[in-house]
Residue, then its C-alpha position, 0 to 999 in steps of 0.5 A: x705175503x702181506x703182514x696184515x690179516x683178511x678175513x675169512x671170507x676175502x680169504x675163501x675169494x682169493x681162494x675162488x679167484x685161484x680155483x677158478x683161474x686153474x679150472x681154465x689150466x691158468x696157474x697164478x704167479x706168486x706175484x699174482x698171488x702177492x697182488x690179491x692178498x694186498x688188496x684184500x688186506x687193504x696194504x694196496x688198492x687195485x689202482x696202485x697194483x695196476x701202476x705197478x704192473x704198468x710200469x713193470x712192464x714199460x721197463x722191460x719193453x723199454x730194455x728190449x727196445 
């Protein structure tokens, strides 16, 4: 997790985000978890999480040909 501190109400969104996606029976990544705190922290913008999941993912179809 991020060093830095949200406050209570980016931390009761994050939490509605999680409710929500588990009422669908969609659990989060710790990474998914990682990437929400980021933003409402301020520590990344919702671009430069987007870069890094694009990139992640342009690596492994690069290694599996």
């Amino acid at each position: 997790m991020s060093n830095k501190t949200i406050k209570p109400k980016q931390e009761k969104m994050i939490e509605q985000v999680i409710a929500t996606m588990a009422v669908e029976n969609m659990m989060l990544s710790r990474d998914c978890y990682k990437n929400l705190w980021a933003m409402a922290s301020g520590e990344k913008t919702r671009e430069q999480i987007t870069h890094e999941i694009t990139e992640k993912y342009k690596k492994k179809v690069l290694e599996t040909g």
